[in-house]
PDB file as gemmi writes it, atoms N, CA and C in Angstrom:
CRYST1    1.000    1.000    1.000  90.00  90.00  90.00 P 1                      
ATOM      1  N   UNK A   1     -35.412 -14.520  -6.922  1.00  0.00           N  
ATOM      2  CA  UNK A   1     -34.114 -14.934  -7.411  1.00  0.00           C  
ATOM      3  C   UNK A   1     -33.610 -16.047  -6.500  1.00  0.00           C  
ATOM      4  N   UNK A   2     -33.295 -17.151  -6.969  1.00  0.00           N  
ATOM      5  CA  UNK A   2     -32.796 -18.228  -5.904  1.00  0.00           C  
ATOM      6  C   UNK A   2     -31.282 -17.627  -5.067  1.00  0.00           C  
ATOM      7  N   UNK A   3     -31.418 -18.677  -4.188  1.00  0.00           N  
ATOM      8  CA  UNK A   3     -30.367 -18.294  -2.969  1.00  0.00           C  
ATOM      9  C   UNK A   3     -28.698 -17.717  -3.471  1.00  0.00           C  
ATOM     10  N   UNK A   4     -28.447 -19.066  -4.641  1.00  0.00           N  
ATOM     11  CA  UNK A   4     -27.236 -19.018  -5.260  1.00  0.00           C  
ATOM     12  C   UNK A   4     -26.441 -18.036  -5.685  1.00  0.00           C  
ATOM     13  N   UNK A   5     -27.727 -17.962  -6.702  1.00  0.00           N  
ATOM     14  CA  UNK A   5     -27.699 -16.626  -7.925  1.00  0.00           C  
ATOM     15  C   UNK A   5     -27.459 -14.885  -6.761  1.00  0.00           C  
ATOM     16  N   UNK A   6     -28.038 -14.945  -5.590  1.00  0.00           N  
ATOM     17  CA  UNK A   6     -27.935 -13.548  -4.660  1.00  0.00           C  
ATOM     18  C   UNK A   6     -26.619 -13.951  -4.286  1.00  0.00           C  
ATOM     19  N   UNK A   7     -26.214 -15.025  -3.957  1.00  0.00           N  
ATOM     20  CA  UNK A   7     -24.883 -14.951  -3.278  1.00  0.00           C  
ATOM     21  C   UNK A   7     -23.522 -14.571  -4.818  1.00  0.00           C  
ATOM     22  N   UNK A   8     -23.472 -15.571  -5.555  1.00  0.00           N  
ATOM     23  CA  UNK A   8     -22.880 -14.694  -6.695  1.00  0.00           C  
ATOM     24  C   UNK A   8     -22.785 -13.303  -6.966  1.00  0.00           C  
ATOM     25  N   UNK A   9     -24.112 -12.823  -7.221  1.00  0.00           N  
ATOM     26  CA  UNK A   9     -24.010 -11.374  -7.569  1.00  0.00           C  
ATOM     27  C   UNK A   9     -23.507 -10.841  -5.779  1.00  0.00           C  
ATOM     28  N   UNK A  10     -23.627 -11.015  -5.059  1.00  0.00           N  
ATOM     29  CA  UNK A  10     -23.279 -10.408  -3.825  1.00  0.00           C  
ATOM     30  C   UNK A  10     -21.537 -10.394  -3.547  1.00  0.00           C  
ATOM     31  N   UNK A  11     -20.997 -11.834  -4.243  1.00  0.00           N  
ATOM     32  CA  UNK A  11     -19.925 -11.905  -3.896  1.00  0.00           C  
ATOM     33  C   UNK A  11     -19.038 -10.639  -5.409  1.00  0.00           C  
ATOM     34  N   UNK A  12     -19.532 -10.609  -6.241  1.00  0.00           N  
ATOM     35  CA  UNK A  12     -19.184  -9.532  -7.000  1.00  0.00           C  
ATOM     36  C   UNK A  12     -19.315  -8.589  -7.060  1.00  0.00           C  
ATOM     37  N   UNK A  13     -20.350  -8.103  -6.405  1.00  0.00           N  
ATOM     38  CA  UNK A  13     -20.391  -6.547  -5.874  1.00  0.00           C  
ATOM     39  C   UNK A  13     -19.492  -6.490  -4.906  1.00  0.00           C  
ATOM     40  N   UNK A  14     -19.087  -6.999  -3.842  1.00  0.00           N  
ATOM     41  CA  UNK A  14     -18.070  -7.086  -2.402  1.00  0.00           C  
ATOM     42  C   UNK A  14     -16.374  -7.084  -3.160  1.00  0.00           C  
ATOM     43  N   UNK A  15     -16.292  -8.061  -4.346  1.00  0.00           N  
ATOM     44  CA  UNK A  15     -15.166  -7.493  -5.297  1.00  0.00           C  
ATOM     45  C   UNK A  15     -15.343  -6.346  -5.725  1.00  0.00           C  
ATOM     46  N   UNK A  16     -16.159  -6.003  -5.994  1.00  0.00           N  
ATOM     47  CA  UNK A  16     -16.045  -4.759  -6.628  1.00  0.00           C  
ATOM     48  C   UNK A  16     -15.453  -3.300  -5.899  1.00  0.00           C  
ATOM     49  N   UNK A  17     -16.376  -3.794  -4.811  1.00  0.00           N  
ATOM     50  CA  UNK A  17     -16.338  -2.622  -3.611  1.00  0.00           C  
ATOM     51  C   UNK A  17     -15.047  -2.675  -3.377  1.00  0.00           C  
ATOM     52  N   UNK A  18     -14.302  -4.098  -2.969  1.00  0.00           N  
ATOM     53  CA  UNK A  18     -12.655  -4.225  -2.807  1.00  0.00           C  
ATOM     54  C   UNK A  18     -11.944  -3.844  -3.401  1.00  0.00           C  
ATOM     55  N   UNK A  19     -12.219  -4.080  -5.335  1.00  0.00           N  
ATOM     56  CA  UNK A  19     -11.237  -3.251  -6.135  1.00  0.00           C  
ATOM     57  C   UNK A  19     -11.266  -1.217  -5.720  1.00  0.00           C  
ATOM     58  N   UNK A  20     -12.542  -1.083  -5.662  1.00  0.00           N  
ATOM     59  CA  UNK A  20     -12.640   0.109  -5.326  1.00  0.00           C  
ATOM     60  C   UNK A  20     -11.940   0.574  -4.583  1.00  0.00           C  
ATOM     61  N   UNK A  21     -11.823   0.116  -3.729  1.00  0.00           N  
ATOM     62  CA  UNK A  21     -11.060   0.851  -2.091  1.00  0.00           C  
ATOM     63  C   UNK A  21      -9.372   0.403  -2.279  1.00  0.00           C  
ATOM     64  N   UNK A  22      -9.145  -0.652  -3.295  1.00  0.00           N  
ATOM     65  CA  UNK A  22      -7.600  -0.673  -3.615  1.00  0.00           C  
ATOM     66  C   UNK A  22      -7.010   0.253  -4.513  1.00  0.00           C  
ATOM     67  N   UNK A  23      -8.375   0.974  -5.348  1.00  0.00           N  
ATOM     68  CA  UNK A  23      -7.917   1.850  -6.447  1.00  0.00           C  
ATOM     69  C   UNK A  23      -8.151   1.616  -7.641  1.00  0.00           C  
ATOM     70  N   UNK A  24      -8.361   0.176  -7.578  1.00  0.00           N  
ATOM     71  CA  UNK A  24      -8.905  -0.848  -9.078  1.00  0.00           C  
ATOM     72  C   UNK A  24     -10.089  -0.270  -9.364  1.00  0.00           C  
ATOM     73  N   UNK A  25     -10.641  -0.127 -10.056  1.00  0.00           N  
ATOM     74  CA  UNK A  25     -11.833   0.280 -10.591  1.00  0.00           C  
ATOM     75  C   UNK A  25     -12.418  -1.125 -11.764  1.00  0.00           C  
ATOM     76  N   UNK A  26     -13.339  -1.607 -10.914  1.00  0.00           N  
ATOM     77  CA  UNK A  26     -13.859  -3.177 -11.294  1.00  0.00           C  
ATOM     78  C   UNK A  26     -15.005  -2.879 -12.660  1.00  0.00           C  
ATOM     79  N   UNK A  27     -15.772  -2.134 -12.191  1.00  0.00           N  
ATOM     80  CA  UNK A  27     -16.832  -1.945 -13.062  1.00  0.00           C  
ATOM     81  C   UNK A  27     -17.336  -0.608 -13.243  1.00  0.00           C  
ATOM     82  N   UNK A  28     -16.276   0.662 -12.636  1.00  0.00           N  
ATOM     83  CA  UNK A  28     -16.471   2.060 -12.842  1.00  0.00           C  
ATOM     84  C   UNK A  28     -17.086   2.745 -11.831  1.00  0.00           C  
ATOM     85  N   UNK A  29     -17.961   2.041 -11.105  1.00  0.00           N  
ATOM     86  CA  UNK A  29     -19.036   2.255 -10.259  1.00  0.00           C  
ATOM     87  C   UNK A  29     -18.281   2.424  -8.926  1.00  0.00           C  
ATOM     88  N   UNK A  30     -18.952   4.160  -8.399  1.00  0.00           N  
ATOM     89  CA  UNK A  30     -18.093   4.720  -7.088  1.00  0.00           C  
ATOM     90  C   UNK A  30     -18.798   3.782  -6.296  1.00  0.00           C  
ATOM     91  N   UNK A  31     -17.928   3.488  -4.918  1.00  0.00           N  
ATOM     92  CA  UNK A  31     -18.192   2.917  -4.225  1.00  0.00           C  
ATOM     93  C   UNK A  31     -19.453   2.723  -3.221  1.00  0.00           C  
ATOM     94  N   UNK A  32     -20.349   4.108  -3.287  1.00  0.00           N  
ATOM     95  CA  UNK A  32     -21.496   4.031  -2.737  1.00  0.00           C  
ATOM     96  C   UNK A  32     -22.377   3.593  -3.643  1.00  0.00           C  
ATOM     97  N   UNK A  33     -22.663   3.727  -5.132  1.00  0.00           N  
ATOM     98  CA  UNK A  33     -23.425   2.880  -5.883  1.00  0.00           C  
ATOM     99  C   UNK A  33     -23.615   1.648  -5.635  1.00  0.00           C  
ATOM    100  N   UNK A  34     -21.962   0.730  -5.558  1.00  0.00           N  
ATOM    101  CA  UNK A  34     -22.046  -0.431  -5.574  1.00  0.00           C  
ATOM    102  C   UNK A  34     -22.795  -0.814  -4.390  1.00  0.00           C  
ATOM    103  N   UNK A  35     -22.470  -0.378  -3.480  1.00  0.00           N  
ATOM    104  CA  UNK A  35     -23.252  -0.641  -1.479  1.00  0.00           C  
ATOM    105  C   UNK A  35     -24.344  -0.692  -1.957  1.00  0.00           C  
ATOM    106  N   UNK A  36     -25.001   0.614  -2.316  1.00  0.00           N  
ATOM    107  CA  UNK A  36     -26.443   0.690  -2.645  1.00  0.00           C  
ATOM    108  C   UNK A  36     -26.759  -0.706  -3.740  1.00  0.00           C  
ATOM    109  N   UNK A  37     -26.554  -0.502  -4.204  1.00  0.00           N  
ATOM    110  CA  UNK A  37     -27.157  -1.658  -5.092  1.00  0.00           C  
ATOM    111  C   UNK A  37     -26.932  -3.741  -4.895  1.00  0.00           C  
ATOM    112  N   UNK A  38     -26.163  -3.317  -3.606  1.00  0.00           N  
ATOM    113  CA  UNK A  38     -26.036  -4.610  -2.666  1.00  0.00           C  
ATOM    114  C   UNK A  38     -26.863  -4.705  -1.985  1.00  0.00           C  
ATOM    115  N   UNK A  39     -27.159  -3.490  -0.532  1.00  0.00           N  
ATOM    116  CA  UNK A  39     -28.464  -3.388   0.163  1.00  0.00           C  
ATOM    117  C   UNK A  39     -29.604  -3.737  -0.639  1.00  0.00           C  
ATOM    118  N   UNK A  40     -29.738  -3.032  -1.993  1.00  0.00           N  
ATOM    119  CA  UNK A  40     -31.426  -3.058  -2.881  1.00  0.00           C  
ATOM    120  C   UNK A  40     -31.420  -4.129  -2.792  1.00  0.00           C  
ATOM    121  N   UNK A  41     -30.235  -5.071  -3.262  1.00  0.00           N  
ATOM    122  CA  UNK A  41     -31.001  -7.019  -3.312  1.00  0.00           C  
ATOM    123  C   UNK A  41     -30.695  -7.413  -2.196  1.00  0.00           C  
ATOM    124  N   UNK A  42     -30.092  -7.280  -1.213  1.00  0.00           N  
ATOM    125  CA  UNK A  42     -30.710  -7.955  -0.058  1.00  0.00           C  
ATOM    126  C   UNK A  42     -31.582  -7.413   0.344  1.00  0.00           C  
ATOM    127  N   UNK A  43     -32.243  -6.308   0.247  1.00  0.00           N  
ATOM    128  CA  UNK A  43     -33.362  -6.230   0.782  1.00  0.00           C  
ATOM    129  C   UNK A  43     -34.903  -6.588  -0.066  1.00  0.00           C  
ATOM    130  N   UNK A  44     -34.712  -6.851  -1.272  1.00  0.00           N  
ATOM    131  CA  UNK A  44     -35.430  -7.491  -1.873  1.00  0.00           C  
ATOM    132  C   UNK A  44     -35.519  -9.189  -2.263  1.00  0.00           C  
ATOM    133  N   UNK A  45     -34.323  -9.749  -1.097  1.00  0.00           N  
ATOM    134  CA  UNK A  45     -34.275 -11.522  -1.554  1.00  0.00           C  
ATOM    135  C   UNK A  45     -35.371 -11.712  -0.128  1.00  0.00           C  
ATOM    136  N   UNK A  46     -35.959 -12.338  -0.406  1.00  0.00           N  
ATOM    137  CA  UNK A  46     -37.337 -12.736   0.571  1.00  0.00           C  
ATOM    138  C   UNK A  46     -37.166 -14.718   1.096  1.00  0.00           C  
ATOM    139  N   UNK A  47     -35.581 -14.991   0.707  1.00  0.00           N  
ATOM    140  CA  UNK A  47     -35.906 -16.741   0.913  1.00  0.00           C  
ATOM    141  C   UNK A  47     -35.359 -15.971   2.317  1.00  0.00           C  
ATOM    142  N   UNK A  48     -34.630 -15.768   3.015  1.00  0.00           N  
ATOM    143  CA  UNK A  48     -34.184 -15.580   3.987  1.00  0.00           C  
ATOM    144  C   UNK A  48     -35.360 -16.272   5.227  1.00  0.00           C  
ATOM    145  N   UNK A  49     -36.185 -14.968   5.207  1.00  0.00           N  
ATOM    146  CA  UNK A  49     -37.945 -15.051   5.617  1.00  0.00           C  
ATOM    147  C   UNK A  49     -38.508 -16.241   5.724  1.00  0.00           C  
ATOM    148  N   UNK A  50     -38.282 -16.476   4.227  1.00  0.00           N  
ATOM    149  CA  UNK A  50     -39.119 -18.200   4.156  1.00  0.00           C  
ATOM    150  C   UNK A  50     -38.667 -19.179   5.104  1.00  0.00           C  
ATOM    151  N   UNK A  51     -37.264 -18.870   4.860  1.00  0.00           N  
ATOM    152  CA  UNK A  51     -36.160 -20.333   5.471  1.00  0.00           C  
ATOM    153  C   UNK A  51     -36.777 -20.339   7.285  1.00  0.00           C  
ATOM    154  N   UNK A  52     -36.943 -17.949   7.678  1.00  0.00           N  
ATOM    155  CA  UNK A  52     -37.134 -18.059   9.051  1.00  0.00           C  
ATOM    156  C   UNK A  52     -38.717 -19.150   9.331  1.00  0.00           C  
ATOM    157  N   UNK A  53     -39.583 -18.927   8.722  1.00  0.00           N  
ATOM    158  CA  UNK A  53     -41.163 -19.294   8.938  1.00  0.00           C  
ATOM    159  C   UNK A  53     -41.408 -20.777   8.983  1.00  0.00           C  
ATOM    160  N   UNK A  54     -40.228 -21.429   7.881  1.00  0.00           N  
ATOM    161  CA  UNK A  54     -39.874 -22.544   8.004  1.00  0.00           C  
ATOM    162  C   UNK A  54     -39.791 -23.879   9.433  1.00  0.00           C  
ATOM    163  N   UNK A  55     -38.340 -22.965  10.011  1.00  0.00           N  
ATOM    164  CA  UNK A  55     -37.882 -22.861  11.022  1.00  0.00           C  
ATOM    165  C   UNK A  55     -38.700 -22.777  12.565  1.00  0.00           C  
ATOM    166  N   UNK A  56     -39.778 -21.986  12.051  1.00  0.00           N  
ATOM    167  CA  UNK A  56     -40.878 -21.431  13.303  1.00  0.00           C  
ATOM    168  C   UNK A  56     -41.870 -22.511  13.642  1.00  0.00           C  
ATOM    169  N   UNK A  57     -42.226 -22.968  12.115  1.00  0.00           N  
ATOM    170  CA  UNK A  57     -42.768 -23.971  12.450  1.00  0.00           C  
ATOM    171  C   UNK A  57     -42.867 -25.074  12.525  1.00  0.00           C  
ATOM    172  N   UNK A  58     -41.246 -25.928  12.414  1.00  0.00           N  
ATOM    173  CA  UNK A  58     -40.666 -27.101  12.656  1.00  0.00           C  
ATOM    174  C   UNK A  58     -40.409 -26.843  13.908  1.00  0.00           C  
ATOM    175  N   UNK A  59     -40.424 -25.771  14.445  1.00  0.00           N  
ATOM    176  CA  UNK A  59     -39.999 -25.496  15.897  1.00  0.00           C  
ATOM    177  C   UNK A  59     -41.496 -26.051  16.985  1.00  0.00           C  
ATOM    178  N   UNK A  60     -42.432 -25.208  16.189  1.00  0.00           N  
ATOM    179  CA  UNK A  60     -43.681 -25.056  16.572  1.00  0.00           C  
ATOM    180  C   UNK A  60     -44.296 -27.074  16.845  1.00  0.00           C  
ATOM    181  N   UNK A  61     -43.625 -27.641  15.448  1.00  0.00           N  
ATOM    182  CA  UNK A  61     -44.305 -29.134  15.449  1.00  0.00           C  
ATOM    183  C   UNK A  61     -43.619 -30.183  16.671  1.00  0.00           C  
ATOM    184  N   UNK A  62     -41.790 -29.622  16.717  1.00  0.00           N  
ATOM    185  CA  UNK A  62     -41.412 -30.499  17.634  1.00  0.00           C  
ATOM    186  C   UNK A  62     -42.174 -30.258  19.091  1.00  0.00           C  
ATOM    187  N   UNK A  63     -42.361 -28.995  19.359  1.00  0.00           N  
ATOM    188  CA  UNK A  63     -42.917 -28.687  20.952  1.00  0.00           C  
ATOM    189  C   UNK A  63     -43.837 -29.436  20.836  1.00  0.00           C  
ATOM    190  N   UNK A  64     -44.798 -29.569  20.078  1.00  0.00           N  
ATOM    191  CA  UNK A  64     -46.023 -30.508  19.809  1.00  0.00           C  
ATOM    192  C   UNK A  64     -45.612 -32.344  20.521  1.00  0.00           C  
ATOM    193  N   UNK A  65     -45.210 -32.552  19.587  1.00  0.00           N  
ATOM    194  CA  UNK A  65     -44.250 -33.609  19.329  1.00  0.00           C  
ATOM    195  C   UNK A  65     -43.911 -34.240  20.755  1.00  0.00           C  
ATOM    196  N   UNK A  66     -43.026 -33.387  21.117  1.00  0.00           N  
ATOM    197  CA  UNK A  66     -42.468 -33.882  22.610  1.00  0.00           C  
ATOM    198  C   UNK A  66     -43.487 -33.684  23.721  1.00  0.00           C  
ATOM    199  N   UNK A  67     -44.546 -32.764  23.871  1.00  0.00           N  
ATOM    200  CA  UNK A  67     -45.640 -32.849  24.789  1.00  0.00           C  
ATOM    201  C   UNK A  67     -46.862 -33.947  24.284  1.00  0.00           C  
ATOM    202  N   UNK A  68     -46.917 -34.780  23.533  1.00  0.00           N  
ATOM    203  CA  UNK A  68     -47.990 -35.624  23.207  1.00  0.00           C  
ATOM    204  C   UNK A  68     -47.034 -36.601  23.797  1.00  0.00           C  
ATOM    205  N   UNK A  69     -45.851 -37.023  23.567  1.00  0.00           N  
ATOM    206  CA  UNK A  69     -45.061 -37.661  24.011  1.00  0.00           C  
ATOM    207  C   UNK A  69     -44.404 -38.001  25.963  1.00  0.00           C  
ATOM    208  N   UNK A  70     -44.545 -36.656  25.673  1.00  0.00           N  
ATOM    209  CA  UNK A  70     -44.172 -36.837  27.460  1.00  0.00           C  
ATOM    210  C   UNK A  70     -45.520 -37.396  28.525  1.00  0.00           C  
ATOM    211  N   UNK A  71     -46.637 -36.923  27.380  1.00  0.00           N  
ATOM    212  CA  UNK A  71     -47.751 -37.592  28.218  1.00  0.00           C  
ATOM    213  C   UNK A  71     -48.085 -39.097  27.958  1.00  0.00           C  
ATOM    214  N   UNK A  72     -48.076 -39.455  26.584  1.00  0.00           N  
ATOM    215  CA  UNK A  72     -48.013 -40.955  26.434  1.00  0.00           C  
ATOM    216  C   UNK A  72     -46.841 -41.567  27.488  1.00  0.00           C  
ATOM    217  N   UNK A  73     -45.975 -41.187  27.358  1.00  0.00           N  
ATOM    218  CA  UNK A  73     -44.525 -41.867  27.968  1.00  0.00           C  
ATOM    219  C   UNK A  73     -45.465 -42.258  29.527  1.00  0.00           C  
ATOM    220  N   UNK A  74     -46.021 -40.900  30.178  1.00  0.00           N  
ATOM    221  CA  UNK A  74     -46.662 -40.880  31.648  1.00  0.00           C  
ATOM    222  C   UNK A  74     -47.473 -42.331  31.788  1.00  0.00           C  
ATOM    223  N   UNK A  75     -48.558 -41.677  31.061  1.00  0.00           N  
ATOM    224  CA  UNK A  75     -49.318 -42.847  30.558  1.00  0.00           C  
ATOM    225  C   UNK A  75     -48.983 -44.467  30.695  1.00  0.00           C  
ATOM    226  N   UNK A  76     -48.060 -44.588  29.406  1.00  0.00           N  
ATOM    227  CA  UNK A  76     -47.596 -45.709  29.504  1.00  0.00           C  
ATOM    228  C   UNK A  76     -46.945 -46.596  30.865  1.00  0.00           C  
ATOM    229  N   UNK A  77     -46.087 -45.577  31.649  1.00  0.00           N  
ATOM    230  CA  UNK A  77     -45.331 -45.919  32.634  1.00  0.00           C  
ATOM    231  C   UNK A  77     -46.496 -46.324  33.815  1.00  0.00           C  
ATOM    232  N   UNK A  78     -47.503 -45.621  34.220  1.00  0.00           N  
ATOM    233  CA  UNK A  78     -48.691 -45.741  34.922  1.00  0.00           C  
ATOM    234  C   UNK A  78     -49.115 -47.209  34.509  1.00  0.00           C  
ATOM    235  N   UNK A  79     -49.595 -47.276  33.341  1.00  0.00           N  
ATOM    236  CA  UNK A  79     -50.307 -48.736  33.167  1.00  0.00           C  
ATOM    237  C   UNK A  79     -48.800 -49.846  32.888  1.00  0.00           C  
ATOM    238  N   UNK A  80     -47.904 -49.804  32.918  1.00  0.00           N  
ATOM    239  CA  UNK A  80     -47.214 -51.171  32.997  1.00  0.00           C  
ATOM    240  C   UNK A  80     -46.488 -51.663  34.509  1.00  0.00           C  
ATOM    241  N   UNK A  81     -46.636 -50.324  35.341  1.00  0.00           N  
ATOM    242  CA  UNK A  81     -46.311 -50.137  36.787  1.00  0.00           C  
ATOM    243  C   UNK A  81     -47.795 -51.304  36.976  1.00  0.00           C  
ATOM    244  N   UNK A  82     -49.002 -50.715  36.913  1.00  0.00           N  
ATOM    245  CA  UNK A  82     -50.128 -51.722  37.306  1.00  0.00           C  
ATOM    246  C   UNK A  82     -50.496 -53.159  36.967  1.00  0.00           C  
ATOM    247  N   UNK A  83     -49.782 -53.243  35.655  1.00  0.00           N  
ATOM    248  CA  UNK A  83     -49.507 -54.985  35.394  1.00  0.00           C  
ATOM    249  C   UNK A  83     -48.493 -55.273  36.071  1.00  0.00           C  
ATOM    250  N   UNK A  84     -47.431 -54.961  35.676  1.00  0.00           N  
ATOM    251  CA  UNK A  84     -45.970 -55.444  37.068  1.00  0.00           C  
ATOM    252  C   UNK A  84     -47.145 -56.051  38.371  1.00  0.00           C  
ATOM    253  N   UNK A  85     -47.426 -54.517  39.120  1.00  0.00           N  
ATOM    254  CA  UNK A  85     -47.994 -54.986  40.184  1.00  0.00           C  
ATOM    255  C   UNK A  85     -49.104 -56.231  40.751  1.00  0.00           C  
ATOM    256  N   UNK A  86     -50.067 -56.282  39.508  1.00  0.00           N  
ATOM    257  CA  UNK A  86     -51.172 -57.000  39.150  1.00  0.00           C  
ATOM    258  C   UNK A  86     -50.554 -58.435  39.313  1.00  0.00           C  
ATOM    259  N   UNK A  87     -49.213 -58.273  38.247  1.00  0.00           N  
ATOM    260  CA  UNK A  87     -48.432 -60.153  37.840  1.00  0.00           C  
ATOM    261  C   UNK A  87     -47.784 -60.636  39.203  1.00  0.00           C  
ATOM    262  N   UNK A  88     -46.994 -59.471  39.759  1.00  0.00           N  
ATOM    263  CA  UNK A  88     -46.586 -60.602  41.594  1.00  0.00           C  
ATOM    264  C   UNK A  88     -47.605 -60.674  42.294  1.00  0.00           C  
TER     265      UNK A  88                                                      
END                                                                             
């Protein structure tokens, strides 16, 4: 179920639960039904996960990233120190 569509139905069950506890009765449903059947889909929406693995391994590419880098940078600084020196 996309992200949207869980947050909708989530934000209407959380009304619901609210009418409940004011006395309103939203959709009939005692107030532990509605919980329960909030927990069931969050615990069955799986983008959460994705978004984390995502995350892990944009994490994973920058560390990459900046250590190929910190050694070129070395690198570089080494050989233009030796032309400097080479040119006076």
């Amino acid at each position: 179920m996309p992200t949207y569509r869980f947050f909708l139905h989530t934000l209407s069950v959380l009304q619901q639960i609210d009418g409940n506890l004011r006395g309103r009765r939203g959709s009939g449903q005692p107030r532990e039904q509605a919980m329960r059947a909030l927990l069931e889909r969050f615990a069955q929406d799986k983008s959460a996960a994705t978004a984390i693995e995502y995350g892990l391994i944009a994490a994973g590419i920058s560390v990459a990233i900046i250590a190929v880098v910190n050694g070129l940078g070395t690198n570089l600084n080494n050989t233009f120190s030796s032309v400097n020196s080479q040119l006076r």
